[in-house]
C-alpha positions as a printed Julia matrix, in Angstrom:
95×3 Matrix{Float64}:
   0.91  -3.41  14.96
  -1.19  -0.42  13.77
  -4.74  -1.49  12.89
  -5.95   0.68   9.73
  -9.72   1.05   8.38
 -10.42  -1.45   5.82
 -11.76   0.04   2.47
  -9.9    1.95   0.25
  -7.03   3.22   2.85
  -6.93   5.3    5.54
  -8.91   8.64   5.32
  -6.68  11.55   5.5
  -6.85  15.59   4.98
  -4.3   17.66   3.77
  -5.43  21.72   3.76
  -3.43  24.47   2.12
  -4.02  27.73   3.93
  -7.61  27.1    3.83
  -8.06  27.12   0.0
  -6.81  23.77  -1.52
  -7.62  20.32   0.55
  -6.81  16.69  -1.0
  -8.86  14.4    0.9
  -8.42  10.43   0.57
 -10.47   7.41   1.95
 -13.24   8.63   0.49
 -16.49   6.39   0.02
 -19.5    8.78  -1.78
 -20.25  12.27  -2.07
 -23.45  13.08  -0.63
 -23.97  16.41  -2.17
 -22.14  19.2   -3.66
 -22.15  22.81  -4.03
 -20.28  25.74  -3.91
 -21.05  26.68  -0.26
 -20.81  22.92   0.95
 -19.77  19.32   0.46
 -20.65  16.34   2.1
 -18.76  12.83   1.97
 -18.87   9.54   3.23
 -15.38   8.91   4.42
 -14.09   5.31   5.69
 -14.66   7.07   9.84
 -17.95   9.08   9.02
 -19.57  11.62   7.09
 -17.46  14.68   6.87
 -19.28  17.89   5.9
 -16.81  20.84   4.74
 -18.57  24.5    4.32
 -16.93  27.4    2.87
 -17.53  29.57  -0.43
 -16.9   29.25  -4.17
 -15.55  25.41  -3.56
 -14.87  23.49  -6.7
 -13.99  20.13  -7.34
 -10.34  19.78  -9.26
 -10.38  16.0   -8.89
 -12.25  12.86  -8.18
 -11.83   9.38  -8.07
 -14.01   7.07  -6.06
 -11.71   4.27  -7.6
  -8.82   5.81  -5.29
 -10.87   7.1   -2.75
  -9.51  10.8   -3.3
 -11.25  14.28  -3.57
  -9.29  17.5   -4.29
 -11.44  20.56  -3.36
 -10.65  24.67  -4.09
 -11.83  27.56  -2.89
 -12.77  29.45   0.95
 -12.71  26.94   3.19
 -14.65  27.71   6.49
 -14.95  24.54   8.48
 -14.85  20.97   8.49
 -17.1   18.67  10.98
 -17.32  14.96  11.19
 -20.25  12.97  12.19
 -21.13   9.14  12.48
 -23.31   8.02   9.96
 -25.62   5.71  12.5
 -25.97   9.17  14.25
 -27.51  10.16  10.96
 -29.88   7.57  10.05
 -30.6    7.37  14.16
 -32.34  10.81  14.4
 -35.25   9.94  12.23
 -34.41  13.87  10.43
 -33.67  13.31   6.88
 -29.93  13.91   5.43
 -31.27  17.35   3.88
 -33.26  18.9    6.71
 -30.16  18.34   9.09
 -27.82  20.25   6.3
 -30.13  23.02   5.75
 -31.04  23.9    9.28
């Protein structure tokens, strides 16, 4: 039987040729801006850079994010490996 994460569902990403992504199993979002968004996801905090990003859609209810605009890259990290390096949220964003 497959095990899934418990929460909201299972966290998935759906891109469109790097402009349009849908993203569900969403927990928070961090921060915002047009150059970067972080999330809390149900397997980590996902960061996704690009430019001129926009939100179309969100619903924590759901779980689901719908982002627009250049998207550059997308990196996962745990969230203990976060709160483990002693370096504020912010400072490791910005370095």
């Amino acid at each position: 039987m497959e095990e899934r994460p418990q929460g909201r569902g299972a966290h998935k990403i759906s891109l469109l040729n790097r402009r349009t992504a849908s993203i569900g199993g969403v927990s928070d979002v961090i921060s915002f801006d047009i150059s970067a968004v972080l999330l809390e996801t149900e397997l980590g905090m996902l960061q996704i850079k690009g430019a001129d990003l926009h939100v179309n859609r969100l619903s924590l209810e759901k779980g689901e994010i719908d982002l627009e605009g250049r998207i550059d890259s997308i990196q996962y990290s745990e969230v203990s490996d976060l709160k483990k390096s002693g370096e504020s949220l912010l400072n490791r964003l910005f370095r």
